[in-house]
N, C-alpha and C positions, 0 to 999 in steps of 0.2 A: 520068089526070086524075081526080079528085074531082068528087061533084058539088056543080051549087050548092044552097045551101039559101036557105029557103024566102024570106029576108031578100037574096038577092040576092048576099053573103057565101059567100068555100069553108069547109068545114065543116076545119076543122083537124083534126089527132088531139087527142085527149082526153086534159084536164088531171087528172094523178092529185090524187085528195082526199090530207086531210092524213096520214090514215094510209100512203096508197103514198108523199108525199115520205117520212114517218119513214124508211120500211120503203130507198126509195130512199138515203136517209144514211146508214141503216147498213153499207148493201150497200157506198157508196163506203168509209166508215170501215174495213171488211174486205177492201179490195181485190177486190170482187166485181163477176164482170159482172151484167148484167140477169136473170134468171131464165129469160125464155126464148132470151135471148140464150146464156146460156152451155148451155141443153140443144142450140140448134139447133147449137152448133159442136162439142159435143159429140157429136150425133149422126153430124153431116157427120164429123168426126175417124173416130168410130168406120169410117162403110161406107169411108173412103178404107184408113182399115188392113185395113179385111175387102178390100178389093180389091186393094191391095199383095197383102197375103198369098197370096190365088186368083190373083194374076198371078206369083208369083216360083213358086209350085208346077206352075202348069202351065208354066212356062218350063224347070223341072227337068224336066217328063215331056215334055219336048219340042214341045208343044201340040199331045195328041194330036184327034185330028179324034172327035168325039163321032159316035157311032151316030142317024141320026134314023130315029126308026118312031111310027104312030100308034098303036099299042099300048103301056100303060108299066103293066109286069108289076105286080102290089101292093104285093110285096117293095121296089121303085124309088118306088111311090110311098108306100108306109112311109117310106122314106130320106128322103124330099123331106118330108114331112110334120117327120119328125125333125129336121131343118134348120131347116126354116121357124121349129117351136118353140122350137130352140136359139138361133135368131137374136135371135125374140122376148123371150127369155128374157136373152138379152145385153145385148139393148138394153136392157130393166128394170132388170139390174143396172146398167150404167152412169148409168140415170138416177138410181136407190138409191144408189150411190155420192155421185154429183154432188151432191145432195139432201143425205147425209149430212156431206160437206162441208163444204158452206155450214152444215149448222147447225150443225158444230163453229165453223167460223169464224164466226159470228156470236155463237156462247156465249160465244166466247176475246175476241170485238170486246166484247161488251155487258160480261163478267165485268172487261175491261180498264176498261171508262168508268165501270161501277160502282165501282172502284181508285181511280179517278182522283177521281171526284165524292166518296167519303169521304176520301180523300185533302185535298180543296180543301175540305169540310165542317170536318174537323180544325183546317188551318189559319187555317178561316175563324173557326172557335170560339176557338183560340188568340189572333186576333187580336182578338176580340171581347174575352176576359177582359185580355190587356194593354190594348185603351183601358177599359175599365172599367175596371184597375185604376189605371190612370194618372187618368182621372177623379175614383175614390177618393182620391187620394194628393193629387190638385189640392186637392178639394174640405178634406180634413183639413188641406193646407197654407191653406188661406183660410179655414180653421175656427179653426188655432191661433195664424194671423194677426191674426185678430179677437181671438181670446180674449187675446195677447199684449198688442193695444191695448188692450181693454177692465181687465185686469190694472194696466198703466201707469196707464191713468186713474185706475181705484177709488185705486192706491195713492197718488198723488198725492194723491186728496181726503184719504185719511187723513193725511195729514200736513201739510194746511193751516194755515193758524192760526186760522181761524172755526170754530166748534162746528159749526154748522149744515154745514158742509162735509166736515166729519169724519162728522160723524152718517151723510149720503148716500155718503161713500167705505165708511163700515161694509157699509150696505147694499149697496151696489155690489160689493164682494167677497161678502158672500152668496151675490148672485144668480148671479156667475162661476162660486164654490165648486158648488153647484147646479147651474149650466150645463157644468161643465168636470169632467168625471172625473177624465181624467187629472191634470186639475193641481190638484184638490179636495184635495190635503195639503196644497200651497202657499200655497194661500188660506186655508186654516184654521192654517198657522202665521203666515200675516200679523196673521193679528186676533188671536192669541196674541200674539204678538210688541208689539202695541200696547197689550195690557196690560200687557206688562213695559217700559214705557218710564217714566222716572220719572215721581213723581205727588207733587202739593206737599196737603201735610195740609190739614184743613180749620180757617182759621181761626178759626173761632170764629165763636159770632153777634155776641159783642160785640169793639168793638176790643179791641187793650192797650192797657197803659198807654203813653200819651205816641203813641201810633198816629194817625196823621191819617185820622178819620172817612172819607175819601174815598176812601182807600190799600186802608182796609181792606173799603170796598164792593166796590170793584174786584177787589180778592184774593179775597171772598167768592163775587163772581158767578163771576168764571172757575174756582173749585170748581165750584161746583155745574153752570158748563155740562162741564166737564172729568167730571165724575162721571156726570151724565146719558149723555154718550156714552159711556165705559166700562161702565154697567150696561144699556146698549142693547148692547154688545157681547158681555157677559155674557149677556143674554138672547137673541142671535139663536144662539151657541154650544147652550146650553141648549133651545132650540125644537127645534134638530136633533137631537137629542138625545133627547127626548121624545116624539118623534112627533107632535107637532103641523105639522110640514112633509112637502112632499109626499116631499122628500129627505131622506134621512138620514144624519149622518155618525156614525154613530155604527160601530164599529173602526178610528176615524183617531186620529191620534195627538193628545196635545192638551198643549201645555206651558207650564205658569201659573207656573215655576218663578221665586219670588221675589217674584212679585205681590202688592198690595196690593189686599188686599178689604176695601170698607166696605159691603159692597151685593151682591148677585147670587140669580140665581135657577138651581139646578138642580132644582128638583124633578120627580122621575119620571123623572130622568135614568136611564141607562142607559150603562154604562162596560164595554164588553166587547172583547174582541179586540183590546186596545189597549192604551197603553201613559201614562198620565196623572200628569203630572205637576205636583204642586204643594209642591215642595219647598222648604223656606224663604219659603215665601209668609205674610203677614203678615195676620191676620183683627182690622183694628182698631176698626168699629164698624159697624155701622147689624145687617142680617139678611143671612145667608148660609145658603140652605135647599136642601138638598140631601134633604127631605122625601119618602119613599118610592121614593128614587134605588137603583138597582141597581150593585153592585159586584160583577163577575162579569170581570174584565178585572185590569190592574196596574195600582192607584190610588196615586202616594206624595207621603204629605204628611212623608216626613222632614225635620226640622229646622221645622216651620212652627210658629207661630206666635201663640198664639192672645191676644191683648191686651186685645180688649175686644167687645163689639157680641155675637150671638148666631150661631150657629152651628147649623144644624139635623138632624142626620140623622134624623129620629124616621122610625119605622116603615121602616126605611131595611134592604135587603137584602142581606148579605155573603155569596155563594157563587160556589162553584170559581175562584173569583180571589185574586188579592193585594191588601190594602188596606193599605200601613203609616206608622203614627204614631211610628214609632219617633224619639225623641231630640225629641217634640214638644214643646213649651212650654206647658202650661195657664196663663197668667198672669192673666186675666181673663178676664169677659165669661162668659157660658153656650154652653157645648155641648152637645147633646140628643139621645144617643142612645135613649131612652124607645122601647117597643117594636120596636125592633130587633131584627133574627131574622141570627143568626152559623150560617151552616152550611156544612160543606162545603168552605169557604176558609179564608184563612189571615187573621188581624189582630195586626195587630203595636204594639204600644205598647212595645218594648224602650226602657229607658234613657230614657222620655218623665218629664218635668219637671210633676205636679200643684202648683204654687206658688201658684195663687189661682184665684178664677173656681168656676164650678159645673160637674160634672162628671154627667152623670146618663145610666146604663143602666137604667131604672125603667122594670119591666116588660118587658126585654129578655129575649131569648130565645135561647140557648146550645144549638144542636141539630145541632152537630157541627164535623168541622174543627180549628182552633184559635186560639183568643184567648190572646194573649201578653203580656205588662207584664213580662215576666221583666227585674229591674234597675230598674225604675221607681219615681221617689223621691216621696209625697207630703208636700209637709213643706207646704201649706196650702192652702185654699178647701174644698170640699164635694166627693168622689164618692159617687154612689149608686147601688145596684143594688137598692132596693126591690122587691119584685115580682118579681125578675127569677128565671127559669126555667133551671136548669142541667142540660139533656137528656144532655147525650150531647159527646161529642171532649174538651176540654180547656181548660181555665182557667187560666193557668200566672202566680203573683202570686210566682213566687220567686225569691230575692235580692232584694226589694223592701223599700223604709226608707220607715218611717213616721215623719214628725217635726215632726207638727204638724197634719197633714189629718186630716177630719174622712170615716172609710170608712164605709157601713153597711149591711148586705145584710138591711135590717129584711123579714121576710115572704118572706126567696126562699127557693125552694127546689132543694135540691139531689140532683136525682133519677136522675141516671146519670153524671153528667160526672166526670171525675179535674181534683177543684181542688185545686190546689199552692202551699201556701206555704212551702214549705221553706227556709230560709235567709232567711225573711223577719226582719228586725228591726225591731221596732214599740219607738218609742224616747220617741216623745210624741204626743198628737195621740188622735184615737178610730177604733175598728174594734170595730164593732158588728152584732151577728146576733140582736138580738133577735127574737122571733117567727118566726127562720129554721126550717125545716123538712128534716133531712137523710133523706132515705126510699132513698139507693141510691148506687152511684157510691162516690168518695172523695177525703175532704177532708184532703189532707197538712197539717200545721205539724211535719215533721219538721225538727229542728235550728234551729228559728226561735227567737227571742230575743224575749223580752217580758221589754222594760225599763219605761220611765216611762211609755208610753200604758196609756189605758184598754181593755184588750177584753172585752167583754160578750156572752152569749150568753142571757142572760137571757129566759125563755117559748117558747127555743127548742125542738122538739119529733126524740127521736132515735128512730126509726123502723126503719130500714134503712140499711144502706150501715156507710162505715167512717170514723171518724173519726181522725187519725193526731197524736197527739202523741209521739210515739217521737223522742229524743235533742234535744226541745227544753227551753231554759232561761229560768229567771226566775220572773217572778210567772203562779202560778196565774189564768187567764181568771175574770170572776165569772159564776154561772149554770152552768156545767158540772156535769152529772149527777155523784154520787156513783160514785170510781172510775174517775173518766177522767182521765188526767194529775194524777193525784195525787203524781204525784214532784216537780212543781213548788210552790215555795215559795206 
C-alpha cells in the first residue's frame, strides 16, 4: 500500500513530463518495451539461461556432490573471483547490446518519420503550388473575363453613332490596350481599324450651288465632330508612342493602310521593332507631323498619297530600319523633310511620282545607309536639297526623268557619299547645284541624257572627290569647270 499524502489523497506513480511521453511514443512507434522494463526481462532472460545451462551440465556430470571445507585455497578463490567478473561482464554486455538496439531501432523509427514527414512536406508543397496555380489560372480566367467585357464595351462605344460616344470608346480601348498585354495588339488594331473606315470629305465652309443651307450645316458639323474623334485617335496612338504615357506601344504593329489623313500628330514618335504600315494612305489636308519621329523599325508608305495639307518629317531620324515611299504620289501640299539625318537604314522613293507640291530635303543629312529614288519621275512642283550634307552610304537618282520639276541642291555639299545619276534623263524642267560644293565621294551622271531641261552648276566649287560624266549625252551642263565633260555638245 502507498502512503497517504499530506492532502488526504494516494500519491499515484508519477506523470512523465513531456519529454518521457516524446521519448514514450517513440519507443511504441519502434515496437519497444519500456527501458527498464526491457533491461529487467532482459536480465531475468539472461540468469534463467545461466541456470538452464549450470543445470543441464551438472545433470551431464551426474550432480556430482561438491566438497564443503572452510578453507577455499586462492587458486578457487581466483576461479570464483574470475566468475563473478565474467558474470559482471555479461551482464554489461547484454545490457550494451540491448542499449545498442534500441538505439538502432530508434534511428531506423525517427530516420523512417523523418521519410515520412518530407515525404507529406513534398506533397504538402505539391499541393500548395496546384491550388496556387489554380488560383492563378482562376484569377487570369476573371482577369480576361473582365478584359473580354470591357473590350465589348470600348468597342461598342466606337461604333456608336454619337461623336461623344466614339470619343470615350477611343479612350476606352486605350485604357484596355494599357491594361491588357496580351491583348495590347488587338486593341491597337481596333483604333487602326477605325481609321480605315470610310471617312466623307470635308464639305466646305460654304455650301454649293443649289445646297440647302441646312444640309450642308449638318454635313459640315458631322466632319468636323467625325474628324475630331479620328485625330483624338491619332493622338492617343502617337502618345504611346512618344513617351508621353506611362505605357508604351511602341514594336506593336500598327496598320493605317489606305487611311485618310487631314490631321495627325506623330511627333517624336518612334517606329521600331515593328512593322507600320501606311500604304495607299491619302495625306489630303490640314498638318501631319511626324517632327523628330524616329524610323528605326519597317515604315511603308507605298502607293500613298500625298494631295494636299502638309506633311512634316523635319528633323526626323532614318536608321537601321526600313522606311519606304516607293511608287509614292507627290501631288500637292508640302512635305518637309529639312534637317533630316538618313543613316544607317534604308529609304526608298523607288518609282515615286514628283508631280506637284513641294518637296524639301534642306539641310538634310545623308550619313550612311541608303537613299533610293532609283526610277523616280519629277515631271512637276519643287524638290530641294539646299544645304543638305552628303556624308557617306549612297544617294541613288538613277533611271530617274526629269520633265518638268523644278530639282536644286543649291549650297550642298558632297563630301563622301556615292550620288548616282546614271541613266538619268533630264528632259525639261531644272536641276540645279549652284553653289554646290563636291569635296569627296562620287557624283555619277554616267550614261544620263541631258535633253531640254536646264542643268546648272553655276559658283559650284570642285574640291575633291570625282565627278563622273563618262558615256553621258546631250547638252553640256552650264558652269562646269574647263575639261570636264567636254565631249558633250
Amino acid at each position: 500500500m502507498g502512503e497517504v499524502a499530506p492532502g488526504g489523497a494516494a500519491e499515484g506513480p508519477e506523470r512523465p513530463d513531456g519529454e518521457g511521453r516524446l521519448q514514450r511514443e517513440r519507443e511504441e512507434a519502434a515496437g519497444l518495451w519500456p527501458i527498464r522494463r526491457a533491461l529487467t526481462t532482459a536480465s531475468i532472460t539472461a540468469v534463467a539461461g545461466l541456470v538452464v545451462v549450470m543445470t543441464s551440465v551438472l545433470a551431464v556430470l551426474g550432480f556430482p556432490h561438491l566438497q564443503h571445507t572452510r578453507a577455499l585455497p586462492l587458486s578457487q578463490l581466483l576461479d570464483v573471483l574470475k566468475l563473478v567478473l565474467g558474470t559482471v561482464a555479461g551482464v554489461g554486455a547484454l545490457f550494451a547490446l540491448v542499449m545498442a538496439y534500441r538505439r538502432q531501432r530508434l534511428a531506423e523509427v525517427a530516420d523512417d518519420r523523418d521519410q515520412q514527414r518530407a515525404l507529406l512536406d513534398a506533397q504538402r508543397a505539391v499541393l500548395e503550388q496546384e491550388r496556387a496555380l489554380l488560383e492563378q489560372q482562376q484569377a487570369q480566367e476573371d482577369r480576361t473575363r473582365v478584359f473580354n467585357e470591357r473590350f465589348g464595351a470600348a468597342s461598342a462605344q466606337l461604333g456608336h453613332d454619337e461623336p461623344a460616344v466614339r470619343l470615350a470608346g477611343a479612350y476606352a480601348m486605350a485604357g484596355l490596350a494599357d491594361d491588357w498585354e496580351q491583348g495590347r495588339q488587338t486593341c491597337i488594331d481596333v483604333l487602326c481599324a477605325f481609321l480605315r473606315l470610310p471617312y466623307a470629305p470635308d464639305p466646305g465652309t460654304n455650301p454649293a450651288e443649289g445646297e440647302h443651307l441646312g444640309a450642308h450645316a449638318t454635313a459640315r458639323a458631322a466632319y468636323l465632330a467625325a474628324r475630331e474623334v479620328r485625330h483624338t485617335v491619332i493622338r492617343i496612338i502617337g502618345n504611346h508612342l512618344n513617351g508621353h504615357t506611362d505605357i508604351s506601344w511602341r514594336g506593336h504593329d500598327l496598320d493605317f493602310t489606305d487611311v485618310v489623313f487631314d490631321g495627325g500628330d506623330f511627333r517624336s514618335a518612334t517606329f521600331v521593332d515593328a512593322y507600320v504600315s501606311f500604304r495607299r494612305a491619302h495625306f489630303v489636308d490640314g498638318v501631319v507631323n511626324f517632327g523628330g519621329a524616329r524610323f528605326a523599325g519597317t515604315v511603308d508608305f507605298d502607293g500613298a498619297q500625298f494631295v494636299g495639307g502638309r506633311v512634316n518629317f523635319r528633323r526626323a531620324l532614318f536608321d537601321t530600319g526600313t522606311a519606304d515611299f516607293g511608287h509614292v504620289g507627290f501631288v500637292g501640299g508640302s512635305i518637309d523633310f529639312s534637317l533630316a539625318r538618313f543613316s544607317q537604314g534604308t529609304v526608298r522613293f523607288v518609282g515615286a511620282q514628283f508631280a506637284g507640291g513641294t518637296v524639301d530635303f534642306v539641310g538634310a543629312e545623308f550619313a550612311g545607309g541608303t537613299v533610293d529614288f532609283g526610277g523616280a519621275q519629277f515631271t512637276g512642283g519643287k524638290v530641294s536639297f539646299t544645304g543638305a550634307w552628303l556624308l557617306d552610304g549612297m544617294v541613288d537618282f538613277s533611271r530617274t526623268r526629269y520633265g518638268g520639276a523644278e530639282i536644286d541642291f543649291h549650297r550642298a555639299s558632297f563630301v563622301g557619299a556615292l550620288v548616282g545619276f546614271g541613266g538619268a534623263r533630264i528632259e525639261a524642267g531644272k536641276l540645279e547645284f549652284e553653289g554646290a560644293r563636291f569635296e569627296g565621294g562620287k557624283v555619277d551622271f554616267g550614261d544620263a541624257e541631258f535633253g531640254g531641261g536646264a542643268v546648272d552648276f553655276g559658283g559650284s566649287q570642285f574640291a575633291g572627290g570625282t565627278v563622273d560624266f563618262d558615256r553621258a549625252t546631250g547638252r553640256r551642263a552650264t558652269g562646269l569647270p574647263d575639261g570636264m565633260a567636254d565631249h558633250l555638245s
